[in-house]
BAVEX-976558 format. One line per 4 residues: their letters; for each residue x, y, z of C-alpha. Coordinates in Angstrom, 1 decimal, decimal comma, padded with zeros to 4 digits. Layout:
BEGIN
A> X:Y:Z ~ ...
//
This chain:
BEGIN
XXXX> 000,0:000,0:000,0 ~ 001,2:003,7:-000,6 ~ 002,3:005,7:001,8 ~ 000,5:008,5:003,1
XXXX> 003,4:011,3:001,6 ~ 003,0:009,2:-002,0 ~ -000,8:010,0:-002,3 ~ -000,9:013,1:-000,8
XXXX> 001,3:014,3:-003,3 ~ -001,0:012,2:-006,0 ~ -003,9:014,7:-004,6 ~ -002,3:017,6:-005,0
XXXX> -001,2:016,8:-008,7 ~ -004,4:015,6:-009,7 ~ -006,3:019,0:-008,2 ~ -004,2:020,8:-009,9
XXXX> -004,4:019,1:-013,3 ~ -008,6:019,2:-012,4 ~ -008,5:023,3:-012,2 ~ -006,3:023,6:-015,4
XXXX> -008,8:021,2:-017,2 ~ -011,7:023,3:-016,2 ~ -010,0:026,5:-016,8 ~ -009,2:025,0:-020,2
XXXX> -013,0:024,0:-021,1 ~ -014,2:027,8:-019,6 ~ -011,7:029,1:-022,3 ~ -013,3:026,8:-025,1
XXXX> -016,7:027,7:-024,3 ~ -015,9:031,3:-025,0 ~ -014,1:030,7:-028,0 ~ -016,7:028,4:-029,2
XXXX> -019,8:031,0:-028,7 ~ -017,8:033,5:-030,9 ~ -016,8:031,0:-033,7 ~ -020,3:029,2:-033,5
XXXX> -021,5:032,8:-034,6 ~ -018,8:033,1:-037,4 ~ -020,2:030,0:-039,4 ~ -023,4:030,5:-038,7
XXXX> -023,0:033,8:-040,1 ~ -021,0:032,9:-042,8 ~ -023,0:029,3:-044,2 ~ -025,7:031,4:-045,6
XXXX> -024,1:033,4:-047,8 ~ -021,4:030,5:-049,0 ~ -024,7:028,4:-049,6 ~ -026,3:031,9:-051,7
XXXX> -023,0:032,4:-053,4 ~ -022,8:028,8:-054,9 ~ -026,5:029,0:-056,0 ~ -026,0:032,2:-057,9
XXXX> -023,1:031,0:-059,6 ~ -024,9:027,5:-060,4 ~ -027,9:029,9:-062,2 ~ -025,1:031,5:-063,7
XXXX> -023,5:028,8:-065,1 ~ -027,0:027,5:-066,4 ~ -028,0:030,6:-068,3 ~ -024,6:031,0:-069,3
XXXX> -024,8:027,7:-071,4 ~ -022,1:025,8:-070,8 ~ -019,6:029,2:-070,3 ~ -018,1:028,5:-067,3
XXXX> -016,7:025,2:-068,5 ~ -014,1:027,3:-070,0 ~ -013,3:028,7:-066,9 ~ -009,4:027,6:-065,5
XXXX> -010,5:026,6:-062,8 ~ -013,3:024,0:-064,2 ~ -011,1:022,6:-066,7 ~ -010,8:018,3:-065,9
XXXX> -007,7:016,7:-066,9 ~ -006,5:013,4:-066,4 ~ -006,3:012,7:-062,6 ~ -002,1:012,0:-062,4
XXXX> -001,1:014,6:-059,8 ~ -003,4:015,2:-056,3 ~ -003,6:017,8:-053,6 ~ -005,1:016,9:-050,3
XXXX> -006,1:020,3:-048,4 ~ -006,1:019,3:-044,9 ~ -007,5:021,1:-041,9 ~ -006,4:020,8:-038,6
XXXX> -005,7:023,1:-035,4 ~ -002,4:024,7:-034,1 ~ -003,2:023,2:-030,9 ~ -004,0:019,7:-029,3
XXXX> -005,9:018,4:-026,3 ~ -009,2:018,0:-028,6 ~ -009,9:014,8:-028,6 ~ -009,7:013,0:-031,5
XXXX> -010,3:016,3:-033,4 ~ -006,7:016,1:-035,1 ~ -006,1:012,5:-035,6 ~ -009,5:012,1:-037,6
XXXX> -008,4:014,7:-040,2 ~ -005,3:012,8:-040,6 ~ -006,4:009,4:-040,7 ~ -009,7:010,6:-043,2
XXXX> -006,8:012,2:-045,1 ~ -004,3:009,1:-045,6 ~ -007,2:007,0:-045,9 ~ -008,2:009,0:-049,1
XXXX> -004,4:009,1:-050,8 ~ -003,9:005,0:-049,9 ~ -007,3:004,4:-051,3 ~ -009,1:006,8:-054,2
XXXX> -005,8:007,5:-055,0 ~ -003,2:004,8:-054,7 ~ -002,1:004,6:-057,8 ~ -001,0:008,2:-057,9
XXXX> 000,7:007,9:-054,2 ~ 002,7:004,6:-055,4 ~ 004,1:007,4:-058,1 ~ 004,8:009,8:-055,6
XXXX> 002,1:012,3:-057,1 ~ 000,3:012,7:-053,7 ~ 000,8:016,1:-052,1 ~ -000,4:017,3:-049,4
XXXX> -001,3:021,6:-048,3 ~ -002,0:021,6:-044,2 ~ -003,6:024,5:-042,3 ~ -002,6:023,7:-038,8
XXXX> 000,5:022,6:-036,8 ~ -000,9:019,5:-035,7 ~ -001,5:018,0:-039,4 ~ 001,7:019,1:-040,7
XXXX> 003,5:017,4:-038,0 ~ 001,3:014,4:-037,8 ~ 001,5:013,9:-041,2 ~ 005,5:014,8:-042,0
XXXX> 006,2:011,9:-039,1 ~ 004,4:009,2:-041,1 ~ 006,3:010,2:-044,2 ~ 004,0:012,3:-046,2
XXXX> 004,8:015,1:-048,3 ~ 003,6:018,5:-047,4 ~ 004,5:021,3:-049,3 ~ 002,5:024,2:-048,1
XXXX> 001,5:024,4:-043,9 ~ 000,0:027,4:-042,6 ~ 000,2:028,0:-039,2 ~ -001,1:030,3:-036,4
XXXX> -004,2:030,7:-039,2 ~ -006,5:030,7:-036,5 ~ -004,5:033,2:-034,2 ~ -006,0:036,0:-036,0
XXXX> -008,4:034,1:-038,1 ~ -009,9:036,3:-040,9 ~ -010,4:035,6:-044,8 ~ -007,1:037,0:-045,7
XXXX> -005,4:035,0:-043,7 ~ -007,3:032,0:-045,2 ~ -007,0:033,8:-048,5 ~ -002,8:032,8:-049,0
XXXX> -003,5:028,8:-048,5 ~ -006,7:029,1:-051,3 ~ -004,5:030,8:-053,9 ~ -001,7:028,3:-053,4
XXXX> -003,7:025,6:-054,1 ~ -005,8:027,5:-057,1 ~ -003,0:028,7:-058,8 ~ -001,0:024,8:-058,7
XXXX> -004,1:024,0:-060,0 ~ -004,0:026,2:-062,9 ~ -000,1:025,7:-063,8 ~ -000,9:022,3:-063,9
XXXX> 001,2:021,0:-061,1 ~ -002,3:019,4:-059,5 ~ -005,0:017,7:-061,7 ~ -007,3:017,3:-058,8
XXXX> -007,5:019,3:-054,8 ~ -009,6:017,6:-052,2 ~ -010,3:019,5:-049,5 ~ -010,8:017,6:-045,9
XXXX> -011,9:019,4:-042,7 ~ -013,9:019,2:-040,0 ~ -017,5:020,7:-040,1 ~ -019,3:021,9:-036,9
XXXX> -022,9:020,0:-035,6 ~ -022,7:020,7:-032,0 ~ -020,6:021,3:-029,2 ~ -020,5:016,9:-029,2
XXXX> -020,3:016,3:-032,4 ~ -017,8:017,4:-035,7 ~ -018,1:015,6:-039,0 ~ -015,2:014,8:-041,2
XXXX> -015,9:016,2:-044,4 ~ -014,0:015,7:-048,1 ~ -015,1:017,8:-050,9 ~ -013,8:018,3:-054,4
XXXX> -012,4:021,5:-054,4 ~ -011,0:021,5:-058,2 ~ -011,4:021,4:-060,7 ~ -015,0:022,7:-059,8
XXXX> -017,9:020,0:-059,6 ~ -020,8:021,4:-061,7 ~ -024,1:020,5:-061,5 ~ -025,6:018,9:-064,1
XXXX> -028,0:021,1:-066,2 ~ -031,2:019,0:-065,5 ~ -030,8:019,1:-061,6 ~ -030,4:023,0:-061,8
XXXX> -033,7:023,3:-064,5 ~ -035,5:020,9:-062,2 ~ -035,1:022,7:-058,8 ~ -037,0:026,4:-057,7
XXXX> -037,1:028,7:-061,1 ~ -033,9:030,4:-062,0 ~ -033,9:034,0:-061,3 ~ -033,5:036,5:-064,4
XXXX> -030,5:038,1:-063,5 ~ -029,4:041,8:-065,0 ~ -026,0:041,5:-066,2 ~ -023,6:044,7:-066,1
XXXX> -021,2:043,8:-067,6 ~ -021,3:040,8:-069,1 ~ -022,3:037,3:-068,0 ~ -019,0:035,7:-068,5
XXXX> -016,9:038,3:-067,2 ~ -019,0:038,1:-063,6 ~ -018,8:034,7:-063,5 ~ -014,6:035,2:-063,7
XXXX> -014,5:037,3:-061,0 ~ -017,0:035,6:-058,7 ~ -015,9:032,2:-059,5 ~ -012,0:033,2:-057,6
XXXX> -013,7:034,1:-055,1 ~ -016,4:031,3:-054,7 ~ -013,3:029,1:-054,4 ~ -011,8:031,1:-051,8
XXXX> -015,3:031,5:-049,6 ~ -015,5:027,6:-050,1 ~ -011,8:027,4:-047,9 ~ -012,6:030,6:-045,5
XXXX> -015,8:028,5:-044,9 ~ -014,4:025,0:-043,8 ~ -011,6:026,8:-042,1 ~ -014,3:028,2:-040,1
XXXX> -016,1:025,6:-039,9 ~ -013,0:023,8:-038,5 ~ -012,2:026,5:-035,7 ~ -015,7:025,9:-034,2
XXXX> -015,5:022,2:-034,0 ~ -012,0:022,7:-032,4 ~ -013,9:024,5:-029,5 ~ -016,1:022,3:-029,8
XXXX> -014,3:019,1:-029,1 ~ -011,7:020,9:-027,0 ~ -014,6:021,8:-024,3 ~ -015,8:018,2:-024,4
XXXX> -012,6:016,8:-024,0 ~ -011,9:019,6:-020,8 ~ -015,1:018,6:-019,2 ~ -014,4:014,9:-019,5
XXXX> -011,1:015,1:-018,3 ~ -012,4:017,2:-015,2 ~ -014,9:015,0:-014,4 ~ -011,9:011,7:-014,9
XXXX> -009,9:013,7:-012,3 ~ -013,4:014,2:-009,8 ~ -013,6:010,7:-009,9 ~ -009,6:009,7:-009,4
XXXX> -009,6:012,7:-006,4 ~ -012,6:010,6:-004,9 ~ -010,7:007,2:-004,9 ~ -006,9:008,8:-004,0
XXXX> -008,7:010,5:-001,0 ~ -010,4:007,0:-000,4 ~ -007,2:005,6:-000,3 ~ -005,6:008,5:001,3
XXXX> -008,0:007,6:004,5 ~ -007,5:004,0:004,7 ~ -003,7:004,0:004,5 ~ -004,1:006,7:007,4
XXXX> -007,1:004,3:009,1 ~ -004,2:001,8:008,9 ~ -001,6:003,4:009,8 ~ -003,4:004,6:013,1
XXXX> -004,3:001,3:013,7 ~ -000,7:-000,1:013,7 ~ 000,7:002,9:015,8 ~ -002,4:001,6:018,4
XXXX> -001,4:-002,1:017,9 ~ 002,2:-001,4:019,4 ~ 001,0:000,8:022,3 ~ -001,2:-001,9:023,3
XXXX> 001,8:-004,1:023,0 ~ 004,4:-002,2:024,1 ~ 002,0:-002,2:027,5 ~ 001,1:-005,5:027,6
XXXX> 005,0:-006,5:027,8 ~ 005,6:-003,6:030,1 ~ 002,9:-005,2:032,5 ~ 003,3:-008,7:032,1
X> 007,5:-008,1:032,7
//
């Protein structure tokens, strides 16, 4: 059995660990009340912005195929967009971006991983790490993104990946983050980034009626400039999406390590009192002895 020094120390480590966890998840749920209002803010007008420029690209007839950015090409050479947090102690908020995101290049696209064709742009110091350990290559990693998040500092990672995508150095970008549900629950999500995934012209004719838009310029030349920057909301949005379900599972993972280290404190101080219930008893034990000698000598 421990001595009483050994678990009183124990107590004293674990409060302290307790008050830091719950410190910890106080500091989430702050965080997570401001980000919960960024994407919440920001999904309608991703979701309006994508409609218009699906009208668009309906009344358009087939103009926005020529765009650079919709042009599809033989699939030889990948980019996996990853998002992941600068910071740990979230669960398994980091390791299921990484697994979904080796998963995808040993899978969909083993064939161009076995070539070495598989490359891999991470926003957060947790996937670049995670993923330069197991032997990955990562050529872009943004860090301290979320420090000061805002859509220019999302902005830089978008453009790196669009304009690869143009000079041909990826044929395909997949982008893999984490979208918020609730403070319980995130959901690994993997889109198709480029080249951009049209809609087919019969969904769009069969869904509400298409508005009849006023054009000023031109048609084609809006649908250049919003398209850019479509692409770049579409990133800005599951970056966002990705801060609040770090909160998220940070505060879950706070409050269940608070209540781990209630219930350790609870059995430690259990343990604290029988080792001094038995220690007491030995100390009476030897008085009693000690006397009994005394008197029968």
């Amino acid at each position: 059995m421990a001595n009483l020094k050994e678990v009183r120390n124990r107590i004293v480590s674990v409060s302290s660990t307790q008050q830091i966890t719950k410190a910890m998840k106080m500091v989430s749920a702050a965080k997570l009340r401001r980000a919960q209002d960024n994407i919440l803010r920001m999904r309608p007008y991703a979701q309006r912005l994508s409609g218009i420029l699906a009208n668009l690209s309906t009344l358009t007839e087939g103009a926005a195929v020529a765009n650079e950015y919709s042009v599809k090409r033989d699939v030889n050479r990948v980019l996996i967009i990853a998002v992941t947090s600068d910071r740990g102690l979230a669960g398994a908020f980091n390791s299921n971006i990484v697994k979904a995101s080796i998963a995808l290049a040993t899978t969909k696209y083993s064939s161009q991983l076995a070539s070495g064709n598989v490359t891999f742009l991470t926003i957060g110091r947790k996937g670049n790490e995670a993923l330069a350990k197991k032997g990955y290559k990562v050529i872009s990693n943004y860090t301290n993104t979320f420090h000061n998040l805002s859509f220019d500092t999302v902005r830089e990672a978008a453009e790196r990946a669009m304009n690869g995508f143009v000079a041909g150095e990826f044929d395909q970008v997949d982008l893999i983050y984490n979208e918020f549900k609730n403070v319980a629950t995130q959901i690994v999500r993997t889109e198709q980034f480029l080249p951009i995934v049209e809609k087919p012209l019969e969904e769009n004719k069969s869904a509400a009626i298409i508005p009849d838009y006023s054009f000023e310029p031109s048609k084609e030349e809006i649908i250049q400039e919003l398209i850019p920057k479509s692409l770049k909301i579409q990133v800005y949005k599951a970056v966002l999406e990705s801060n609040a379900s770090e909160h998220g599972a940070r505060m879950t993972a706070m409050d269940k390590a608070t209540e781990n280290a209630g219930e350790l404190l609870k059995e430690l101080k259990l343990t604290y009192n029988r080792t001094r219930q038995a220690a007491i008893t030995k100390e009476i034990l030897e008085i009693v002895g000690g006397a009994e000698a005394l008197a029968a000598g």
